[in-house]
VEXKELO-699543 format. One line per 2 residues: number of its first residue (from 0); their letters; for each residue x, z, y of N, C-alpha, C. Coordinates in pm, whole numbers. Layout:
VEXKELO-699543
NUM	a	X Z Y X Z Y X Z Y  ...
//
This chain:
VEXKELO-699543
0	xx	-7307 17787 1203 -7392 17692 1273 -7379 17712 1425  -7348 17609 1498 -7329 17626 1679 -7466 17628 1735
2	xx	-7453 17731 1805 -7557 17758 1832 -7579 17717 2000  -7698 17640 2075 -7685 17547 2183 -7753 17605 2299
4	xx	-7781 17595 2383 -7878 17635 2543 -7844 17517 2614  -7982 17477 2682 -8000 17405 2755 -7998 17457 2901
6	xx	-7897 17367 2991 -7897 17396 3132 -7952 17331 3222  -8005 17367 3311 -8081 17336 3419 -8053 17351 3517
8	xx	-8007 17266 3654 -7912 17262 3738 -8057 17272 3874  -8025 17393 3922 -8130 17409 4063 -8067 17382 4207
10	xx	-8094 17249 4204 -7964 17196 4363 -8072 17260 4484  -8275 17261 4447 -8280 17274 4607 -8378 17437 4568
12	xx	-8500 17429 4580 -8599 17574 4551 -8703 17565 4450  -8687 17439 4398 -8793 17426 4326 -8790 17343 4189
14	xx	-8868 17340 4045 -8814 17293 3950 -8969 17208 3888  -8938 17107 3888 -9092 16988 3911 -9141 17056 3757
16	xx	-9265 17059 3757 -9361 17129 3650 -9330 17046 3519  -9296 16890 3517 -9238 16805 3423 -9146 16851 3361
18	xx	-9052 16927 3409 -8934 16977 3364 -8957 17067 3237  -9024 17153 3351 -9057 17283 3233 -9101 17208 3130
20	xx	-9245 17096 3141 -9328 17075 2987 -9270 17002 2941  -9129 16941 2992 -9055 16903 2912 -8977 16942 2765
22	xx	-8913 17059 2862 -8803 17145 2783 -8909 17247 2668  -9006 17247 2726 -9116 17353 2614 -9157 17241 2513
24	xx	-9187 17152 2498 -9191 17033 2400 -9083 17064 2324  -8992 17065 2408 -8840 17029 2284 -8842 17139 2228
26	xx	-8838 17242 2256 -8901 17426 2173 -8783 17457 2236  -8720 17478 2365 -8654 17494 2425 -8744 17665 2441
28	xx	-8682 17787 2423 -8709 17944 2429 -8605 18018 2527  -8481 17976 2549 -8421 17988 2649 -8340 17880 2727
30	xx	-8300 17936 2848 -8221 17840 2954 -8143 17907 3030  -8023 17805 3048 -7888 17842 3090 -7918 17811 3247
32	xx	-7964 17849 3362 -8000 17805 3513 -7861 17823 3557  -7855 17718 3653 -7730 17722 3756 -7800 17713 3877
34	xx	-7797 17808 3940 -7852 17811 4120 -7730 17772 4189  -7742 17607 4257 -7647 17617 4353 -7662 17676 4456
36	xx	-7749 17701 4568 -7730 17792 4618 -7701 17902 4651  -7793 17952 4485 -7680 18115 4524 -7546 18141 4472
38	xx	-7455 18031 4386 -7331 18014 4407 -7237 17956 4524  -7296 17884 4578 -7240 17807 4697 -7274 17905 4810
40	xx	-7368 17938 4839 -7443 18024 4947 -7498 18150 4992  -7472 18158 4887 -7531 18302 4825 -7686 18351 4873
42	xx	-7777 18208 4830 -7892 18238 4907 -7956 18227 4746  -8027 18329 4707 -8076 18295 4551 -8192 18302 4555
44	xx	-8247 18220 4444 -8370 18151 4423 -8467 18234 4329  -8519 18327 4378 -8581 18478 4298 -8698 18410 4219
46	xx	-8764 18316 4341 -8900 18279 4276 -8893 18182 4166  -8792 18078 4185 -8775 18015 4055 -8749 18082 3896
48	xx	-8673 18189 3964 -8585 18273 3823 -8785 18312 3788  -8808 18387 3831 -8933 18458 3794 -9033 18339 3720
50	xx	-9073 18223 3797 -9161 18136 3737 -9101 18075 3556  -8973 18075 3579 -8955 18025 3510 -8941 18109 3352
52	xx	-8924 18282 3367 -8907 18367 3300 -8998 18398 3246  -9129 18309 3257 -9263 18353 3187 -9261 18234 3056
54	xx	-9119 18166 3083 -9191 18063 2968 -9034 18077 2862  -8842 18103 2934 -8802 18111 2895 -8694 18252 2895
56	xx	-8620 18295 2804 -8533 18399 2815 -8435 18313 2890  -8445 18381 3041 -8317 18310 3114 -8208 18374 3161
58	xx	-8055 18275 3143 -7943 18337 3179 -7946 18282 3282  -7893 18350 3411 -7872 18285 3514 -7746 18308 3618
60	xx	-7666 18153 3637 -7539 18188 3681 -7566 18142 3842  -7539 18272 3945 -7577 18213 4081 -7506 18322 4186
62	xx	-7402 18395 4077 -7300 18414 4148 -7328 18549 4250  -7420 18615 4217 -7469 18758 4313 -7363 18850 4382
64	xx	-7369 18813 4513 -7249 18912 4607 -7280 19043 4588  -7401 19149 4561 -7399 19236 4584 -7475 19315 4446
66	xx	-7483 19429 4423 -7523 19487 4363 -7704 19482 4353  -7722 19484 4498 -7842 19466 4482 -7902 19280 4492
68	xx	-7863 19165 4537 -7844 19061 4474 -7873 19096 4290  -7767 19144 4207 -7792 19122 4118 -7937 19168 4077
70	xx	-7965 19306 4144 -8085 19402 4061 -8192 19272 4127  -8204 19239 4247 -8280 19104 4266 -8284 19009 4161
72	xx	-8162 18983 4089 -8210 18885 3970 -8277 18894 3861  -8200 19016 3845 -8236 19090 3655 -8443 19153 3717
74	xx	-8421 19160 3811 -8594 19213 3873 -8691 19088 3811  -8615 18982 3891 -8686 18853 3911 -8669 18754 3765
76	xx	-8651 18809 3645 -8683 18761 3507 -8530 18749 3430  -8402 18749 3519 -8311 18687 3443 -8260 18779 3321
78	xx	-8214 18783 3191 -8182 18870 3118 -8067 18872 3140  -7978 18776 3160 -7798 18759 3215 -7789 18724 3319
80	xx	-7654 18771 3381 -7665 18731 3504 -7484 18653 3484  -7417 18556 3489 -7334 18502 3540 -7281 18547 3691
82	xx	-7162 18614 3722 -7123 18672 3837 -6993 18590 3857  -6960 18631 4003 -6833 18549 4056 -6679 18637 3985
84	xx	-6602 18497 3909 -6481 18566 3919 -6382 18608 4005  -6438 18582 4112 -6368 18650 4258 -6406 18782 4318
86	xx	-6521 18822 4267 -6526 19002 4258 -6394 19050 4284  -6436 19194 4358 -6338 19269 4310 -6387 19388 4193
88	xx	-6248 19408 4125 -6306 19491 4038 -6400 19644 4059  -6442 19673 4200 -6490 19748 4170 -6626 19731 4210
90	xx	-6675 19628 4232 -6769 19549 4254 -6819 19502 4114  -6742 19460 4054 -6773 19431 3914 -6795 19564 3851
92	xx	-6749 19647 3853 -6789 19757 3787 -6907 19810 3845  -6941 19822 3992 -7091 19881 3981 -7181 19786 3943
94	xx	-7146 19674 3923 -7255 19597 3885 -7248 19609 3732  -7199 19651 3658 -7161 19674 3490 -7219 19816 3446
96	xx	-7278 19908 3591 -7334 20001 3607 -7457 20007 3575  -7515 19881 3646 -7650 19865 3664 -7705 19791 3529
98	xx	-7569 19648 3497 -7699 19598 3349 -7511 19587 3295  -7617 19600 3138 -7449 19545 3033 -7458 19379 3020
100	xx	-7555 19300 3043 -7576 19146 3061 -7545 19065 3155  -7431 19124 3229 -7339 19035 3273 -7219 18989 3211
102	xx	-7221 18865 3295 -7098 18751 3218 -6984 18693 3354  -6889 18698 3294 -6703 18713 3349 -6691 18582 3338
104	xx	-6712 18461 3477 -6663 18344 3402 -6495 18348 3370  -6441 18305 3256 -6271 18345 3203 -6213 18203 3319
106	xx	-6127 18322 3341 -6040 18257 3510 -5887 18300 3382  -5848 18404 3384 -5763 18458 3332 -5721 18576 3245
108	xx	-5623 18579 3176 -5617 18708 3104 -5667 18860 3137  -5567 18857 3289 -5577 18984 3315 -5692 19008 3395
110	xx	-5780 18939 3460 -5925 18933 3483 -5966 18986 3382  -5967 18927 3250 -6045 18943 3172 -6029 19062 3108
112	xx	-5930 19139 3076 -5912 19264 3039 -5963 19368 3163  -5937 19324 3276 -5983 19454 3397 -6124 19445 3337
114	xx	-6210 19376 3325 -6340 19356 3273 -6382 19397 3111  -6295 19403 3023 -6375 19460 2906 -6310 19619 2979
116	xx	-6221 19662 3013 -6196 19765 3067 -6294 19863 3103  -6379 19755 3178 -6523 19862 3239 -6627 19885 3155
118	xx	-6605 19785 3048 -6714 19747 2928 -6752 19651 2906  -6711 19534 2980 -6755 19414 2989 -6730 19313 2879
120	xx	-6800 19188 2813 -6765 19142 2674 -6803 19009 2652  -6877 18965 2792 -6975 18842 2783 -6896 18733 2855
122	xx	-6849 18655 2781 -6760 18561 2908 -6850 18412 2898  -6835 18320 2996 -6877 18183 3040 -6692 18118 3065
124	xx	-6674 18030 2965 -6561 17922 2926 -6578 17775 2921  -6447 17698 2987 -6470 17563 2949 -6363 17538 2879
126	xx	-6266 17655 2855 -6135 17623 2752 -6079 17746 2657  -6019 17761 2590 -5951 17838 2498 -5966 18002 2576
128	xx	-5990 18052 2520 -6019 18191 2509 -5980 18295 2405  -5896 18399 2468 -5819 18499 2336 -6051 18591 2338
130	xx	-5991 18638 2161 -6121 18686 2121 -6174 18822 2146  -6149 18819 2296 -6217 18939 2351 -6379 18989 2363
132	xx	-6442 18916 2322 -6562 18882 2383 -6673 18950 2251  -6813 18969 2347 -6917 19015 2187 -6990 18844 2230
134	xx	-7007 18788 2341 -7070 18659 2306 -6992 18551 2409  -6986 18454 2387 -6890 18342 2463 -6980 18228 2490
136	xx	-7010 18195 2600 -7120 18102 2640 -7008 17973 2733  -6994 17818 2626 -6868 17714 2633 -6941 17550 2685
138	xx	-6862 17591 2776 -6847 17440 2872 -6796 17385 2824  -6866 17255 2741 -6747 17119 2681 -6822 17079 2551
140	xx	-6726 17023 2518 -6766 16943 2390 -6717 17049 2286  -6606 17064 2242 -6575 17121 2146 -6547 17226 2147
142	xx	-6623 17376 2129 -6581 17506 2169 -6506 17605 2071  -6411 17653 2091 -6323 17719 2026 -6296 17792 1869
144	xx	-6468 17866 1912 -6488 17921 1808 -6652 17856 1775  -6697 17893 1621 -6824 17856 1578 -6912 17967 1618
146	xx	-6929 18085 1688 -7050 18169 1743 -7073 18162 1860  -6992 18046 1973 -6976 18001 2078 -7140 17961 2117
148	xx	-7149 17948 2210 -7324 17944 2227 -7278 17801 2338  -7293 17698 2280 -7245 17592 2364 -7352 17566 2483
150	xx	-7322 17514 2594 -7421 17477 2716 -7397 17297 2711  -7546 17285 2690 -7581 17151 2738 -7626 17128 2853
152	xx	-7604 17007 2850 -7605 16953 3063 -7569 17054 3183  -7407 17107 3106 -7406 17202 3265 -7375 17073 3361
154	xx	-7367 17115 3524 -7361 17025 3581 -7200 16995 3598  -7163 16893 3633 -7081 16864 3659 -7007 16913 3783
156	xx	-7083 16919 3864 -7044 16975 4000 -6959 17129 4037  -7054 17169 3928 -6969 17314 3912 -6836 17374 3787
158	xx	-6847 17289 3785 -6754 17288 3600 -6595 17230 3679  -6557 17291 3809 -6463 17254 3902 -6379 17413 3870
160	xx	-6229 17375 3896 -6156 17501 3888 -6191 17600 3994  -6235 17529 4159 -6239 17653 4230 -6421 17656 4279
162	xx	-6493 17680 4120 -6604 17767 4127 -6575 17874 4041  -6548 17809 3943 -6482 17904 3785 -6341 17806 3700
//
């Protein structure tokens, strides 16, 4: 059975209260957040992650430059954190230090091996993927495998080759 998450695209600081009693109607229990800012800018949106972590288990992809960036997220409610595949690897590794719930968006092979390397297992995909992974979170319609945790309404904006 495919199993789904709903995404929620944060273009400015704030997420209209409709939203939420929206997605809690639908029995929506977790959410896939995309902070553009703190992918584009690296300015991240702590208070949203937090408000919103009282109602869902949230993954959140917003791209954290620094180690402490991330501990700012995972602080501020997120259980995953989505990181840049432009790290360097040893950046990625202290951050693999701090939580095992980070996710590798799959750029490439050998990315992706420097990364289970450190321990890493969680990838974010919009195409074919060798089966490295303990969970695979898939951009698209039709995802590879059936334990694929598909994302609904990612945005479009970011689903570009040079974000991931």
């Amino acid at each position: 059975m495919q199993r789904t998450m709903r995404c929620l695209y944060l273009e400015g600081s704030t997420i209209p209260y409709e939203v939420i009693q929206k997605l809690l109607r639908e029995g929506s229990d977790s959410l896939f957040l995309v902070d553009r800012s703190g992918i584009l800018k690296g300015r991240l949106n702590t208070k949203v992650y937090s408000e919103l972590s009282k109602f869902f288990e949230l993954c959140v992809m917003n791209f954290p430059r620094s180690v402490g960036q991330l501990q700012d997220t995972i602080i501020s409610g997120a259980s995953s954190v989505v990181i840049s595949p432009d790290l360097p690897t040893g950046m990625i590794q202290d951050m693999s230090w701090m939580s095992e719930n980070i996710i590798l968006p799959y750029t490439n092979l050998s990315a992706s091996e420097e990364f289970r390397a450190i321990g890493g297992s969680r990838y974010l995909s919009r195409g074919d993927i060798p089966p490295v992974y303990s969970e695979l979170y898939y951009v698209g319609k039709n995802p590879p495998i059936n334990d694929a945790i598909l994302l609904l309404d990612f945005p479009e904006e970011m689903n570009r080759e040079e974000i991931f």
